[in-house]
Structure formats: structure tokens, C-alpha cells
C-alpha positions as CSV (number, residue, x, y, z in Angstrom):
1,X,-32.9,6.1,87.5
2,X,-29.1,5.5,87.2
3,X,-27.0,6.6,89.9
4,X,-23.3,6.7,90.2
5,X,-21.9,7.5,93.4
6,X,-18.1,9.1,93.5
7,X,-16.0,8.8,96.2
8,X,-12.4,8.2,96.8
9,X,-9.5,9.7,98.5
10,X,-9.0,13.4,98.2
11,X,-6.7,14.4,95.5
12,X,-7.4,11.3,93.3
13,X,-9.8,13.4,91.0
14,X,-13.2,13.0,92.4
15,X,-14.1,16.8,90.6
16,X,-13.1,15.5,87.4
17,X,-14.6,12.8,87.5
18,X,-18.0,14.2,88.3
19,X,-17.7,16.9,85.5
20,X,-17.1,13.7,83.0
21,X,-19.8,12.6,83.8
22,X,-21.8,15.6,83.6
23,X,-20.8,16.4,80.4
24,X,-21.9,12.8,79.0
25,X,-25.8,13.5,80.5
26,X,-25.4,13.3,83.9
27,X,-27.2,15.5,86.3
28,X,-24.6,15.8,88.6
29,X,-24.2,17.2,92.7
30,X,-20.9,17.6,94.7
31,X,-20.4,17.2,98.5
32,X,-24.0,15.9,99.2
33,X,-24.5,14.5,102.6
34,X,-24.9,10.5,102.3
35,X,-27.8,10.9,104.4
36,X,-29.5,13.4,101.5
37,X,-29.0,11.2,98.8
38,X,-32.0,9.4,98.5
39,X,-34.2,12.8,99.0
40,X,-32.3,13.9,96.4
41,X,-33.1,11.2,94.2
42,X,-36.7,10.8,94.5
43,X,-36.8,14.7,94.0
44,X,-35.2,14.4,90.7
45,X,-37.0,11.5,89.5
46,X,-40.2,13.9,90.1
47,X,-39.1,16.5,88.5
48,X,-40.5,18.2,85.3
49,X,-37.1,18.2,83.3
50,X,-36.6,13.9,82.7
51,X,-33.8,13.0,84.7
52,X,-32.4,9.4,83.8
53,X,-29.0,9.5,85.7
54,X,-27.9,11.2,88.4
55,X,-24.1,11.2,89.6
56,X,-23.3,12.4,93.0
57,X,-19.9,13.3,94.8
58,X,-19.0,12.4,98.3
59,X,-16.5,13.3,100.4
60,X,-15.3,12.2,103.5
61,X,-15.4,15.5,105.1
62,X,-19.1,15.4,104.2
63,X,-21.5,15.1,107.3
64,X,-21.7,11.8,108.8
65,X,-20.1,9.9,105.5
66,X,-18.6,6.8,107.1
67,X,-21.8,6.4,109.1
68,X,-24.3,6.7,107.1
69,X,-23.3,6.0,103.2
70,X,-23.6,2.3,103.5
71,X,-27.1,2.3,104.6
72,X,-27.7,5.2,102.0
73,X,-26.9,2.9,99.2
74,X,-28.8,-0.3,100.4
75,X,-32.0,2.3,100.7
76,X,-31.6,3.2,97.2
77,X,-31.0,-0.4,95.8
78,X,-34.2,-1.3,97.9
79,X,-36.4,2.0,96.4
80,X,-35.6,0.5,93.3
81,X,-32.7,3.1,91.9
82,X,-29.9,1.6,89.8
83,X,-26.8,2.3,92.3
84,X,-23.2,2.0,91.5
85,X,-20.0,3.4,93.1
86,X,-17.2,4.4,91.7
87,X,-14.1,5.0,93.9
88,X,-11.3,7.2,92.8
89,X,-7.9,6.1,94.0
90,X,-4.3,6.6,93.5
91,X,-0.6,6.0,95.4
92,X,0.5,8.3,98.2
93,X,3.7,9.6,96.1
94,X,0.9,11.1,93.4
95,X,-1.4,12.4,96.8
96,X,1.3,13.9,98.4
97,X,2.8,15.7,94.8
98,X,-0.7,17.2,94.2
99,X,-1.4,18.7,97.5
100,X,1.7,20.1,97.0
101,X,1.6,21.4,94.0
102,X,-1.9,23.0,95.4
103,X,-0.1,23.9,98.4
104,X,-3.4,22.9,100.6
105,X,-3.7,21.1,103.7
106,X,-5.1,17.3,103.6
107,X,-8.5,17.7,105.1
108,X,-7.8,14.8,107.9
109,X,-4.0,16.7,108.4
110,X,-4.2,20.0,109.5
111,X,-1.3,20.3,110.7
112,X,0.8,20.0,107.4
113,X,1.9,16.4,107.6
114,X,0.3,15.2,104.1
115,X,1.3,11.5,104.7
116,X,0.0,11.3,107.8
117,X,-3.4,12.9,106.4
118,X,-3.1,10.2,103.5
119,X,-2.8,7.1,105.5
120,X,-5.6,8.0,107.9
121,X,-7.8,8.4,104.9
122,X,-6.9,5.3,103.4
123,X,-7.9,3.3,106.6
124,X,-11.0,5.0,107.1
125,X,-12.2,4.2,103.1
126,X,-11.1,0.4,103.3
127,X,-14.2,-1.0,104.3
128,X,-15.9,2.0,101.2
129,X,-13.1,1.0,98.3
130,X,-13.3,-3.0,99.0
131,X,-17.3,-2.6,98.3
132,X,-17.1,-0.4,95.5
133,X,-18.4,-1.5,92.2
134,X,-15.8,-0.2,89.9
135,X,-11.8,1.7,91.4
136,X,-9.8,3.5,89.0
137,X,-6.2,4.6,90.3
138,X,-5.6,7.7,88.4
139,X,-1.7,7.9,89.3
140,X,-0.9,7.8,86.0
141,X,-3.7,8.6,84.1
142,X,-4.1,12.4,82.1
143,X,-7.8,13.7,82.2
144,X,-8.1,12.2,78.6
145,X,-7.6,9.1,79.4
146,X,-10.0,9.4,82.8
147,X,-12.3,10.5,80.3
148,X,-12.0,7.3,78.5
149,X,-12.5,4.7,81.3
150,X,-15.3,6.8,82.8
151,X,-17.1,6.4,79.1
152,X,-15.9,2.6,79.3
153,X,-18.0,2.2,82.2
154,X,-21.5,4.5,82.0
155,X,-21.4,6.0,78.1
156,X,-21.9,2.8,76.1
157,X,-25.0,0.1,76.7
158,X,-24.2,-3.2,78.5
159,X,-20.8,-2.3,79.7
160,X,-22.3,-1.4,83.2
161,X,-21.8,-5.2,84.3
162,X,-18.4,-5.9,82.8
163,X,-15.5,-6.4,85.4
164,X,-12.7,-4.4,84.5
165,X,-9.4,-6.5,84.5
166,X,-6.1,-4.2,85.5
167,X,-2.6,-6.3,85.4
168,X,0.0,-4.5,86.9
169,X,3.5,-5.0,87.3
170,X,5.4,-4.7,90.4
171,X,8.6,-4.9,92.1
172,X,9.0,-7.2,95.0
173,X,12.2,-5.0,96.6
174,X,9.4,-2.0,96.2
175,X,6.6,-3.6,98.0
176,X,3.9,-5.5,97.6
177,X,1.0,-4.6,95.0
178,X,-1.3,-4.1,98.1
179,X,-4.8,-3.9,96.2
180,X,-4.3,-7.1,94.6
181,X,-6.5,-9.7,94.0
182,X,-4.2,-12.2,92.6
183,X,-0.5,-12.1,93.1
184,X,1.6,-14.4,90.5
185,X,5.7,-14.1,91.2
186,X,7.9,-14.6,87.9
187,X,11.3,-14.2,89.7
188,X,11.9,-17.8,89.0
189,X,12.5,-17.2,85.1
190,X,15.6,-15.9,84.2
191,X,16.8,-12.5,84.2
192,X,17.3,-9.9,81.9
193,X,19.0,-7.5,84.9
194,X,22.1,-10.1,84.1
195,X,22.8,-9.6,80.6
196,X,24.2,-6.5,80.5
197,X,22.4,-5.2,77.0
198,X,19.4,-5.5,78.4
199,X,20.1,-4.1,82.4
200,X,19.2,-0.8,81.4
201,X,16.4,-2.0,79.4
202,X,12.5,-2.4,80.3
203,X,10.2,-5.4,79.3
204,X,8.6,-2.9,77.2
205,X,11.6,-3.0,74.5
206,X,11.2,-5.9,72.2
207,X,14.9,-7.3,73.3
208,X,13.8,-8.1,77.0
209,X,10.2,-9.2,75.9
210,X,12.3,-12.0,73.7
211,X,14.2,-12.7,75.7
212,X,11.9,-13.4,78.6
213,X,9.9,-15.3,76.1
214,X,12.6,-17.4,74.6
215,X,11.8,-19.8,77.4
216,X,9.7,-22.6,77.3
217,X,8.9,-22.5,80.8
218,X,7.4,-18.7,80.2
219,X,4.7,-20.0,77.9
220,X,3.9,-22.5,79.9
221,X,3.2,-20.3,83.1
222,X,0.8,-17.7,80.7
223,X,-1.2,-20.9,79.7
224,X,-1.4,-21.7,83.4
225,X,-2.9,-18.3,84.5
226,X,-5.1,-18.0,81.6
227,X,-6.4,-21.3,82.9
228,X,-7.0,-20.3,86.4
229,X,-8.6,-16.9,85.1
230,X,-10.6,-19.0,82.7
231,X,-11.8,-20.9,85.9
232,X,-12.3,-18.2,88.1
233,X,-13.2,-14.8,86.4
234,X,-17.2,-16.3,85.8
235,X,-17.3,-17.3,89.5
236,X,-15.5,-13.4,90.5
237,X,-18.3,-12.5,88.2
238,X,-21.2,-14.4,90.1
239,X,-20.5,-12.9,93.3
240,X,-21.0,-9.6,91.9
241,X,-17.2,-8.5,91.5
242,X,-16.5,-5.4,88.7
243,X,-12.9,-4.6,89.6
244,X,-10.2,-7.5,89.0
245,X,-6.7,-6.3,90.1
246,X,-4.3,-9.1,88.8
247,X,-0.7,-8.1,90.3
248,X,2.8,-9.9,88.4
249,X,5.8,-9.4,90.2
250,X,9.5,-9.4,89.9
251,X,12.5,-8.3,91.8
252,X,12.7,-4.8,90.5
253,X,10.0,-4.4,88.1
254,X,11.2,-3.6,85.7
255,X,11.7,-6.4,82.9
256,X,10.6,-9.7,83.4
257,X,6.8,-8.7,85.0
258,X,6.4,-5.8,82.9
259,X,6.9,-8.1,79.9
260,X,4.2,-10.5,81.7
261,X,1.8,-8.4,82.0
262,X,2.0,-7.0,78.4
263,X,1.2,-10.6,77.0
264,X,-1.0,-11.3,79.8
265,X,-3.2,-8.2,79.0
266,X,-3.0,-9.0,75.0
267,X,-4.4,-12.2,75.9
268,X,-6.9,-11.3,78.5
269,X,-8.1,-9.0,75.8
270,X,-8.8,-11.4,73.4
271,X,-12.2,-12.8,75.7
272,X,-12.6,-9.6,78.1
273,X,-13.9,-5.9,76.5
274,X,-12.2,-3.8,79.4
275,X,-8.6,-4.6,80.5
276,X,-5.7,-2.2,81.4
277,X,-2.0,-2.7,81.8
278,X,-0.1,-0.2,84.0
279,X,3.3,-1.1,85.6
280,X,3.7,0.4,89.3
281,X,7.2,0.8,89.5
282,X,7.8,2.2,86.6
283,X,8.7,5.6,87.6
284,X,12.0,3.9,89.2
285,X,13.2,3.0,85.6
């Protein structure tokens, strides 16, 4: 039996997530306790009705979560279940707009500081969202398009075991890209923020992305990272990673690592089924 496992921090769209999958076959349970899980599963896989995959929803205000969904998970790889987790993220600004759009207290902040709330969280799920098998930051994303990366990952045969690539572009003077694996810094080519025709433009327009491309120097640093990933993506692979965050980062973020990561992800995508581009910052622009 398949199981996916979906966790995350509250307001990131662990519910929608779990009715996805329900409506592509899976026999799905919200708010189980961790320490349930694998009753649960070896009552379904005796059940008269064929049950092939099972997705289940956790949250941290379930009963002994922290403690106990670790050793959860290694007891259902060892009984022989096909285990994955899938961990629903997204950034505070997004958390912090929903609950109050919801107008409902975050469940480790009573007291009405969301932020507060939010960062607790965050610490508490490190240890959860740096194991997970596959993260998907739904900041940005409509339910469509949720819909889509969820199907990616569990609706078509063999793509189980594919790592999903994400590239995103990031400004420096914003902050570091925090859940990166790889960090490459393109403030030494030359930039568009000085040619005033293009300051108000983003690396999205064709007029930045030539222009960030007119020089040599650019090609030369894309040939270099496709190299390393070349190199290192099989070994990422070996170890048993699913979730590659590759971060590119400029001053502001707005035109010379959003064009980067444009190329970057048409060229990833030449050798690699499931890559996404998103740019961070781009609600600044």
C-alpha cells in the first residue's frame, strides 16, 4: 500500500491538499494521531473494499505529533508500506494574510500575535520539513496549479522517485533564500537597475533578459552550474533527496536573477521531468 503523509505549517494548504488527493483515488483521513497511523494502515489494507493508497493529514496540534511521527514512519517503511511525506510550506507574509483573512488564531498563538505563532511553528517542523520526501511552498500557487504538482508527484507511474528541482530568485537586500540548497550570487554581472529603460523593468521582459545575456561572462557562469548540477544532482539522488531548492540571487531581485533563473530552469528542463521557476521577491516589483 502507498501512503502519503501531509504535514506542513498551518495555513499552507494541508486540507487541499488532502482533498487532491482524494479525488485522484486516495482513501484519505485528516488529523490522525501519528501514533494511529500504522493501525490505521493495516486496517485498511484488510479491508473488504481494495485500498491501494492511503493519504493521511497531520497536524501539529495532533496528539503527541513531534514525538511520535518519526518513529511512526520508520514502523511503516519496516511493515513493508510505501511511505512518503509531503510537507506543505509557504512564507510568513502569505501565513499571516490567510489567518487574517480567516480571522482565526494560529493554533501555537493564542493570544493574537500570528508571527509569533508562525515562527514557533517553523522551529518546531525543521527537524519534520528537512526529512520530508517532497515540500511544495504554496505562496504563490492557486489550487489549480497545487493540483498539478500534487498529480506531478502521485497521479502518473514512475514519477514517485524524481527529485523536483525549484530555482528561485532572490534579492540579497531582502534576505537570504533560507531553504536553499545551493546559493549562486550573480551581482557580479552588470546591471540592468543602471540603464534607466530597463530600472523599472523585470528579467522577465525580453529587454533585461538580453541584456543580461549580451555578456559573455553570463554564458559562461550557466555552463558552469549546469556542470556542477550535472555532477551533483545523481549523487543528491543517491542519498535519497526528492526536493532540490537551487536559490540565484541579486541585489534586489528583480532583473539580473530572475533572468538566471528563467534560462537556468529552460535548461534544467531539458534533462529533468519536474522543475519549477518561481522568483521570491517578486511581489516587491
Amino acid at each position: 500500500m502507498e501512503i502519503v503523509i501531509i504535514t506542513g505549517m498551518s495555513g499552507a494548504g494541508k486540507s487541499s491538499a488532502l482533498n487532491i488527493l482524494e479525488d485522484m483515488g486516495f482513501y484519505s483521513m485528516d488529523n490522525l494521531p501519528p501514533l494511529l497511523i500504522m493501525s490505521f494502515a493495516e486496517l485498511t489494507s484488510r479491508s473488504e473494499i481494495v485500498i491501494e493508497r492511503l493519504a493521511v493529514g497531520l497536524d501539529i496540534r495532533g496528539v503527541g505529533f513531534l514525538e511520535n511521527l518519526t518513529k511512526s514512519i520508520e514502523d511503516l517503511k519496516k511493515a513493508g508500506f510505501d511511505v512518503s511525506v509531503l510537507f506543505l510550506d509557504a512564507s510568513d507574509e502569505v501565513l499571516v494574510k490567510r489567518y487574517k483573512e480567516l480571522r482565526r488564531p494560529h493554533p501555537m498563538e493564542r493570544q493574537g500575535n500570528i508571527l509569533n505563532g508562525i515562527d514557533r511553528e517553523r522551529q518546531a517542523l525543521e527537524n519534520i520539513r528537512e526529512n520530508s520526501d517532497y515540500i511544495i511552498d504554496t505562496s504563490k500557487l492557486k489550487l489549480a496549479e497545487l493540483k498539478a504538482r500534487i498529480s506531478e508527484l502521485y497521479n502518473v507511474e514512475g514519477t514517485k522517485d524524481i527529485m523536483i528541482i525549484s530555482i528561485v530568485s532572490f534579492g540579497f537586500k531582502n534576505g537570504i533564500l533560507l531553504d536553499a540548497d545551493l546559493v549562486f550570487d550573480v551581482r557580479f554581472l552588470p546591471n540592468p537597475y543602471y540603464i534607466e529603460e530597463l530600472k523599472e523593468k523585470t528579467g522577465k521582459d525580453s529587454e533585461v533578459f538580453d541584456y543580461v545575456f549580451s555578456y559573455d561572462v553570463t554564458d559562461k557562469f550557466l555552463n558552469e552550474i549546469m556542470e556542477l548540477l550535472n555532477f551533483t544532482v545523481p549523487y543528491y539522488e543517491k542519498e535519497g533527496k526528492r526536493n532540490l531548492i537551487i536559490g540565484i540571487g541579486c541585489t534586489g531581485g528583480r532583473h539580473r536573477s530572475v533572468a538566471i533563473a528563467e534560462k537556468l530552469g529552460e535548461l534544467i528542463k531539458e534533462k529533468y521531468d519536474l522543475v519549477f521557476v518561481s522568483h521570491r521577491d517578486e511581489r516587491y516589483w
